[in-house]
C-alpha positions in Angstrom: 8.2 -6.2 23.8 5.4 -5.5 26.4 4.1 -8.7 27.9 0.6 -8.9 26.7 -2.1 -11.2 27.2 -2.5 -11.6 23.6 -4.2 -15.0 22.0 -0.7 -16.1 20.2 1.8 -14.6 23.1 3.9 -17.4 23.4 3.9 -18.7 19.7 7.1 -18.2 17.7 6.9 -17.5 13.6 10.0 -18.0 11.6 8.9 -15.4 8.8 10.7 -16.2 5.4 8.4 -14.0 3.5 8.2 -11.2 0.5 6.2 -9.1 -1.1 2.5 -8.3 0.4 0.9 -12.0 0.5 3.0 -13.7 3.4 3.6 -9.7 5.0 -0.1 -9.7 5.3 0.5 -12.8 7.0 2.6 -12.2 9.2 1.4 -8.9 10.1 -2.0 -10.5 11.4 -0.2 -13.2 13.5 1.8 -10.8 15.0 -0.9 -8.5 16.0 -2.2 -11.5 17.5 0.4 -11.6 19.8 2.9 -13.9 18.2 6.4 -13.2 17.5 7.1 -13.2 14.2 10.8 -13.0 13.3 11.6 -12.3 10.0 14.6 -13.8 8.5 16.5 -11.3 6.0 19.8 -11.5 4.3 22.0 -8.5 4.1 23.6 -10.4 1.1 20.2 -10.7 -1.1 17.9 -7.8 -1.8 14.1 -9.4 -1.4 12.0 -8.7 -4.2 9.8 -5.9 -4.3 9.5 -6.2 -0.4 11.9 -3.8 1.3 11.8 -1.9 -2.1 12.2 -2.3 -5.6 15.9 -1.3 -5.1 18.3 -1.4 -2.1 20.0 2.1 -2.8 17.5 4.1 -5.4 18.2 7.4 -5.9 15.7 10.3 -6.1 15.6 10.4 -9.4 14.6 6.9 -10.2 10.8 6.6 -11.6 10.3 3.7 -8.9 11.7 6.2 -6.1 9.1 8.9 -7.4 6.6 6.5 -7.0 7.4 3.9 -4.0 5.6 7.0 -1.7 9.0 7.1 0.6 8.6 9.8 3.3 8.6 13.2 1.8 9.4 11.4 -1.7 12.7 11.1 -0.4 14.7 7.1 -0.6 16.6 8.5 2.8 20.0 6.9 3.9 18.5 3.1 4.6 15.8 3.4 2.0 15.0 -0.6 2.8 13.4 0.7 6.2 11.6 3.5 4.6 9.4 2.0 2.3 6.1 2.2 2.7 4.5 -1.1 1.4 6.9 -2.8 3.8 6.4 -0.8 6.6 2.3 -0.7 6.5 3.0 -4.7 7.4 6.0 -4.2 9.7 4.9 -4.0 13.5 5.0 -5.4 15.9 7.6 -7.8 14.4 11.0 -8.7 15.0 14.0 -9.1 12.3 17.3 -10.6 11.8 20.0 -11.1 9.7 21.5 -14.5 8.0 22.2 -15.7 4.4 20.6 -19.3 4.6 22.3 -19.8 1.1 25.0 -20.9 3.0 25.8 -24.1 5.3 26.6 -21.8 8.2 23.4 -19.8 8.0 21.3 -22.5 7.1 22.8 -24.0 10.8 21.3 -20.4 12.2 18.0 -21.1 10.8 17.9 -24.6 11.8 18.5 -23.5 15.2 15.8 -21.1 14.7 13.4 -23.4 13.4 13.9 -25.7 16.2 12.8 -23.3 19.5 9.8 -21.8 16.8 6.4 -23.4 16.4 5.9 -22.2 12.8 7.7 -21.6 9.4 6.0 -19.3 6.5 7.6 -18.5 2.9 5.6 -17.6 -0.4 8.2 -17.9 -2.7 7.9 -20.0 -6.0 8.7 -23.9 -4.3 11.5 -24.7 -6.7 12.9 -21.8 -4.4 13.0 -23.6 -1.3 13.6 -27.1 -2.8 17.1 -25.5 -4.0 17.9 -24.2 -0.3 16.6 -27.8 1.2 13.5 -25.9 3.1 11.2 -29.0 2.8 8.7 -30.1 5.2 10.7 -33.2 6.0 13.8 -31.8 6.8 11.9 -29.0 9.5 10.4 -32.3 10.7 13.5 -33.5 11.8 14.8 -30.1 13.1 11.4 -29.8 15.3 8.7 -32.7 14.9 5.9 -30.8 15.7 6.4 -27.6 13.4 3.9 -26.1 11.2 5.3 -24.9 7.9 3.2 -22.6 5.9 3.7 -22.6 2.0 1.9 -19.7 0.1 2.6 -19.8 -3.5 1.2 -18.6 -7.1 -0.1 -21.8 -8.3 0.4 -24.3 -5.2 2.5 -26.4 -4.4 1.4 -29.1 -6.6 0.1 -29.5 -10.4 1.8 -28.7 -13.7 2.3 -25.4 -12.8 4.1 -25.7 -9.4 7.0 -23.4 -10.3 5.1 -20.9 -12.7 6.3 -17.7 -11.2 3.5 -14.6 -10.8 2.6 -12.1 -9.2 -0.9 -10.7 -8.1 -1.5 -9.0 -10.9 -1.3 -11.7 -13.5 -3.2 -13.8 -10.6 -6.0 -11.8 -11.3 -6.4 -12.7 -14.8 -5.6 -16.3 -14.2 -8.2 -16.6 -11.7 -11.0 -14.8 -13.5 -10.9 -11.8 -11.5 -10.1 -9.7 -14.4 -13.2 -10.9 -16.6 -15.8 -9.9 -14.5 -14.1 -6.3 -13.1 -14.0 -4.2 -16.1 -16.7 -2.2 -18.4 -18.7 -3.0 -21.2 -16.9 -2.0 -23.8 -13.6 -2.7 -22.4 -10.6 -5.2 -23.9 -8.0 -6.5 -21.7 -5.9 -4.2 -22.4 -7.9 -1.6 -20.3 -7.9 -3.6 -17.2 -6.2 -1.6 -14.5 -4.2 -3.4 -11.9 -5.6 -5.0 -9.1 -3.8 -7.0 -6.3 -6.5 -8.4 -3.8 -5.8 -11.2 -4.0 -2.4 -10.7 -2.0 -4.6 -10.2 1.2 -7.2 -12.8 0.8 -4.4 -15.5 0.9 -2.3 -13.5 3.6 -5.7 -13.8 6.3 -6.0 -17.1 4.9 -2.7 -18.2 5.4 -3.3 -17.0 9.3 -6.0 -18.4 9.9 -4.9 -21.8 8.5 -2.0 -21.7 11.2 -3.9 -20.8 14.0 -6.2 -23.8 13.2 -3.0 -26.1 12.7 -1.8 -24.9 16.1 -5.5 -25.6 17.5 -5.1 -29.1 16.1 -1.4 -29.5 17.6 -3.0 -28.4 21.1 -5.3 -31.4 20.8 -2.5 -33.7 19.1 0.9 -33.0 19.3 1.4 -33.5 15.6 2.6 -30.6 13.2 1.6 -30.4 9.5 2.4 -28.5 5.9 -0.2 -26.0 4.9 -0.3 -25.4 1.0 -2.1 -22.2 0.1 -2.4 -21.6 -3.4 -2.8 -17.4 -4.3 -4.9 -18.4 -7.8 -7.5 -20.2 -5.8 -7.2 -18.2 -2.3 -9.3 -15.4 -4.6 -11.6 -17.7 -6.1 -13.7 -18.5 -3.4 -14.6 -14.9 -3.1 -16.4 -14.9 -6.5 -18.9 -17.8 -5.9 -22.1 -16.8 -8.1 -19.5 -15.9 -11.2 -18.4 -19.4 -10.9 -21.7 -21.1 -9.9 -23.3 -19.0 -12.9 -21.6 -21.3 -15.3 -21.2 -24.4 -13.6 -25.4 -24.4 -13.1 -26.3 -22.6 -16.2 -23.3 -22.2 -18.9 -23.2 -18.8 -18.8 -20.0 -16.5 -18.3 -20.8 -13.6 -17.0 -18.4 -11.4 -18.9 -17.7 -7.4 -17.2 -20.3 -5.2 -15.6 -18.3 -2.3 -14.5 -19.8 -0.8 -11.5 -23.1 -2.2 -12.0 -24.4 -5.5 -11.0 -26.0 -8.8 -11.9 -29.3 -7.9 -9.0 -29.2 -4.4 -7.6 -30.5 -1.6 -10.2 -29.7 1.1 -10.2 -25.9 0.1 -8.9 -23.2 2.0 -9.4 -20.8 5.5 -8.7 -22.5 8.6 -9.7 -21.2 12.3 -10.2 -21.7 14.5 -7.1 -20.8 18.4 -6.7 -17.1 19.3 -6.3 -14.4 18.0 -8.4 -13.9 14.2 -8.8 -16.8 13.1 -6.0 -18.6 10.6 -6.1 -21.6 8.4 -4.4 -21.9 4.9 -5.0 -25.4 3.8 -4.9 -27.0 0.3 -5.2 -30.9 -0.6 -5.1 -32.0 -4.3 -4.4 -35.1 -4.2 -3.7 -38.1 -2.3 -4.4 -38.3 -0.8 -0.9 -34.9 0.1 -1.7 -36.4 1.9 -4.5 -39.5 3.8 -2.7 -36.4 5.2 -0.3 -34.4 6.3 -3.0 -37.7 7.9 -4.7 -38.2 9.7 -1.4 -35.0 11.3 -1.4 -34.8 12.6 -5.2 -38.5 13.9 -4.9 -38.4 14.0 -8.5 -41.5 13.6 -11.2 -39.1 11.0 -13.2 -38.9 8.9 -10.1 -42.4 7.8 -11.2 -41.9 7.3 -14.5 -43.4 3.9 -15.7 -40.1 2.9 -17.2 -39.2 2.4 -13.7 -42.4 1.0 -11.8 -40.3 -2.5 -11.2 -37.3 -4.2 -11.2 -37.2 -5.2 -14.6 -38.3 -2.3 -15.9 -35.6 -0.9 -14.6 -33.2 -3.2 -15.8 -34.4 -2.8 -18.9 -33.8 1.0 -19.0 -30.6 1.2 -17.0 -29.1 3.7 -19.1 -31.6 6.2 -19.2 -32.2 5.5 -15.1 -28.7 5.9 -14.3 -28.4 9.4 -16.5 -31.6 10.2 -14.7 -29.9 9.6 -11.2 -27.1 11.5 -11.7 -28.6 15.0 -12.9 -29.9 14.5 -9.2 -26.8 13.1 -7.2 -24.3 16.0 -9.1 -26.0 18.9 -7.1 -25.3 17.2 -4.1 -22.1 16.8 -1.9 -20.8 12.7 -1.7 -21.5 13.1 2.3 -24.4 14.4 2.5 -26.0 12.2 -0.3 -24.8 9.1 2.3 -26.7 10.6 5.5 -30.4 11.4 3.1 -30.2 8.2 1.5 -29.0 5.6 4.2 -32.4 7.6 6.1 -34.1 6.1 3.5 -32.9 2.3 4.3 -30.6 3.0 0.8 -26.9 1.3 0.5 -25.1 4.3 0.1 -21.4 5.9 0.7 -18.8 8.2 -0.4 -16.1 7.2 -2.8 -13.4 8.5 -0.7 -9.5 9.5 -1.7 -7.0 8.3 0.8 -7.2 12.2 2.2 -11.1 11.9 2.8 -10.1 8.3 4.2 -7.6 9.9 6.6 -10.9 12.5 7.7 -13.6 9.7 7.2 -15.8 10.1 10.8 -16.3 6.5 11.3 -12.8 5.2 10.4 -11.8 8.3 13.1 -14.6 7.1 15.5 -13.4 4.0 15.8 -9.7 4.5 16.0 -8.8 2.7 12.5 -5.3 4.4 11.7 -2.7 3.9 14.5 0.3 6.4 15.1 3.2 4.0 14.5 6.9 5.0 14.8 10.6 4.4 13.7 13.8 6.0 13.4 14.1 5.9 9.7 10.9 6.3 8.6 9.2 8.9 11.1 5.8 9.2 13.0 2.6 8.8 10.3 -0.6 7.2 11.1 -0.6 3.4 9.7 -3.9 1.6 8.3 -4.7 -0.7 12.0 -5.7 -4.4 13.1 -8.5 -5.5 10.9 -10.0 -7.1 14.6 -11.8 -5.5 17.8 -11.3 -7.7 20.8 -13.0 -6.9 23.6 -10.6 -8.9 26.2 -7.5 -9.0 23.5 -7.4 -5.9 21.9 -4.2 -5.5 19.3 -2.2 -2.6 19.8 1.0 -1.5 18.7 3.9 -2.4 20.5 6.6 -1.5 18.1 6.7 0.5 14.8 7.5 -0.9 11.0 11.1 -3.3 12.2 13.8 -1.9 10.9 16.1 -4.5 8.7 18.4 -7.0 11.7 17.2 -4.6 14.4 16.6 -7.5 16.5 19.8 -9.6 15.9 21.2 -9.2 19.2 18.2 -10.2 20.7 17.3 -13.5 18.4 21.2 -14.8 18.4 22.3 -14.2 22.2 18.9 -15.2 23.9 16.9 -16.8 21.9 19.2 -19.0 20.1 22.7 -18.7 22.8 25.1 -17.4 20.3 27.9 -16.4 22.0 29.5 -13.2 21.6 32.4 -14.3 19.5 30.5 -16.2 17.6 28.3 -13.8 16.6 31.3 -11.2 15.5 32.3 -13.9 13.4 29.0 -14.0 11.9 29.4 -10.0 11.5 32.6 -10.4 10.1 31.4 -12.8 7.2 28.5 -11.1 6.0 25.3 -12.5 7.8 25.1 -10.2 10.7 24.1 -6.5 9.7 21.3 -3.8 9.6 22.7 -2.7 6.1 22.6 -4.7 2.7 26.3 -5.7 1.5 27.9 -3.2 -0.7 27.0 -4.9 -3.7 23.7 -5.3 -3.2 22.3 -2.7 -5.4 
């Protein structure tokens, strides 16, 4: 990998992670500069991380739908799916089943020239395979080991397995997120959650290795995905703890701004979303319609608006549906108006701004082909990230992380190929 000046060249990541949470995770770290090894086994499938199945064929409903290149699972479908592979650069990867004593050597070797260990798996999971805090302690005193789980890894529900999805209800996510007049059972999926704990999870390590630079000492990090989300609904919460109230769902609209919401523009399926605080807000939106109803007493104020939200928001869209999304943007944010587009991942791909400033990157790998990725989430000015290496292909790097990082030698490491812990396919039975 190209020697960069990066803020965390130098800093090794033992990456034990699945799914999107700890990806995220590791994704940001290693843009940072760190190398972030993940630790596979060729012997046990991940879930819902490298796939939903090692080897699916076309025809499988999850195949149809996992977005592989050109809709087809390919000849190593684990390198080829795109969730992974949107949070697979600029990482390395290798190979060992640390379900058993002579992999869990490997790791331990691992572990002990590495200055952090991250897993999100349910803790009973780790507990089993002896992945505590105190036994990395004694492997390499100073280590930072990062645990992202559902629930924590303390409390009466410790072990409670979920996913983001049913984190979203948990957390009160789902309450406030749907319409009016809609039940649970109308609540469409939503995962953010996932990514709020993965930057939080990297920036908690970067901290911890801030503190080891002044200290020397390691220390666990417990990140909790139910309350990682929390803290990004603070007046929902604060609502009831200071007044009693639950705020119950508001669909697109919201508890201040009025009107607020996505309304109906020309073409098929566009949209502007639209949201009015203030009444200056207000006199620029008035400006742009140019519209008698604009003046209509029913609207002279906030609250009058409020109070006749319906008929406003009916009123607003016989205006906004002769318009195109774009060009209801430019006239209204030249009015001092919050407004934008709702864009489709095709608009997003064309969106002016996200091409101005160089969002999606060109990444590359043998299996999965050239496409243009989602990028950093940070502009550094004298550390910019940059892609040094497309989505890691499963144990590409085991060559690299046995013979020079840890000093395999080379018969030693064909007797870890022969029993099954060296590889860049899953085992046979692996299905």
């Amino acid at each position: 990998m190209a020697d960069l000046h990066l803020p965390l060249k130098g800093i090794r990541v033992v990456d034990l992670t699945v799914v999107l949470a700890g990806p995220y995770c590791g994704l940001i770290l290693a843009d940072f500069g760190a190398e972030v090894i993940r630790v596979e086994s060729i012997q046990h499938f991940p879930p819902q991380t490298r796939g939903i199945y090692a080897r699916p064929t076309t025809d499988m409903a999850s195949s149809r739908t996992a977005g592989y290149p050109n809709g087809e699972p390919g000849q190593r479908p684990w390198n080829r799916y795109p969730l992974f592979n949107a949070m697979g650069r600029n990482k390395l990867s290798m190979t060992v089943d640390i379900t058993r004593p002579d992999g869990m050597e490997v790791f331990k070797r691992l572990v002990k020239v590495s200055d952090v260990v991250v897993e999100n798996y349910v803790p009973e999971v780790m507990d089993k395979l002896g992945v505590t805090y105190e036994m990395l302690k004694q492997v390499r005193p100073d280590i930072i080991f990062c645990k992202m789980s559902a629930y924590g890894d303390t409390g009466p529900y410790r072990n409670y397995r979920a996913m983001a999805q049913s984190i979203d209800v948990m957390l009160g996510h789902a309450s406030i997120r749907g319409y009016a007049d809609s039940d649970a059972t109308s609540q469409p999926q939503a995962v953010a959650a996932d990514p709020a704990e993965g930057v939080q999870a990297a920036f908690a390590i970067v901290a911890a290795l801030h503190h080891r630079n002044r200290t020397g000492e390691g220390q666990l990090l417990d990140l909790c995905l139910a309350e990682s989300f929390m803290s990004y609904l603070p007046q929902a919460f604060m609502d009831y703890a200071m007044n009693g109230r639950v705020q119950g769902t508001l669909g697109n609209r919201d508890s201040v701004a009025v009107p607020c919401g996505n309304f109906r523009c020309k073409g098929d399926d566009k949209w502007v979303s639209i949201s009015i605080f203030t009444d200056e807000e207000w006199e620029g939106l008035c400006r742009a319609v140019g519209q008698k109803w604009v003046y209509d007493d029913r609207f002279k104020d906030s609250l009058s608006r409020r109070k006749h939200e319906d008929e406003l928001e009916r009123l607003v869209e016989t205006w906004t549906q002769h318009h195109d999304h774009y060009e209801l943007m430019h006239l209204l944010q030249k009015e001092g108006v919050a407004a934008g587009p709702v864009l489709n991942e095709a608009e997003a791909y064309q969106d002016p701004q996200l091409k101005a400033r160089g969002f999606f990157v060109e990444e590359s790998q043998e299996d999965a082909g050239t496409h243009m990725y989602p990028g950093s989430l940070f502009k550094m000015s004298g550390t910019p990230p940059l892609v040094r290496r497309g989505p890691v292909r499963l144990g590409e790097d085991n060559q690299y992380v046995y013979k020079e990082v840890l000093g395999i030698s080379d018969a030693d490491y064909e007797k870890l190929v022969e029993t099954g812990h060296i590889g860049t396919e899953y085992a046979p039975h692996v299905r």
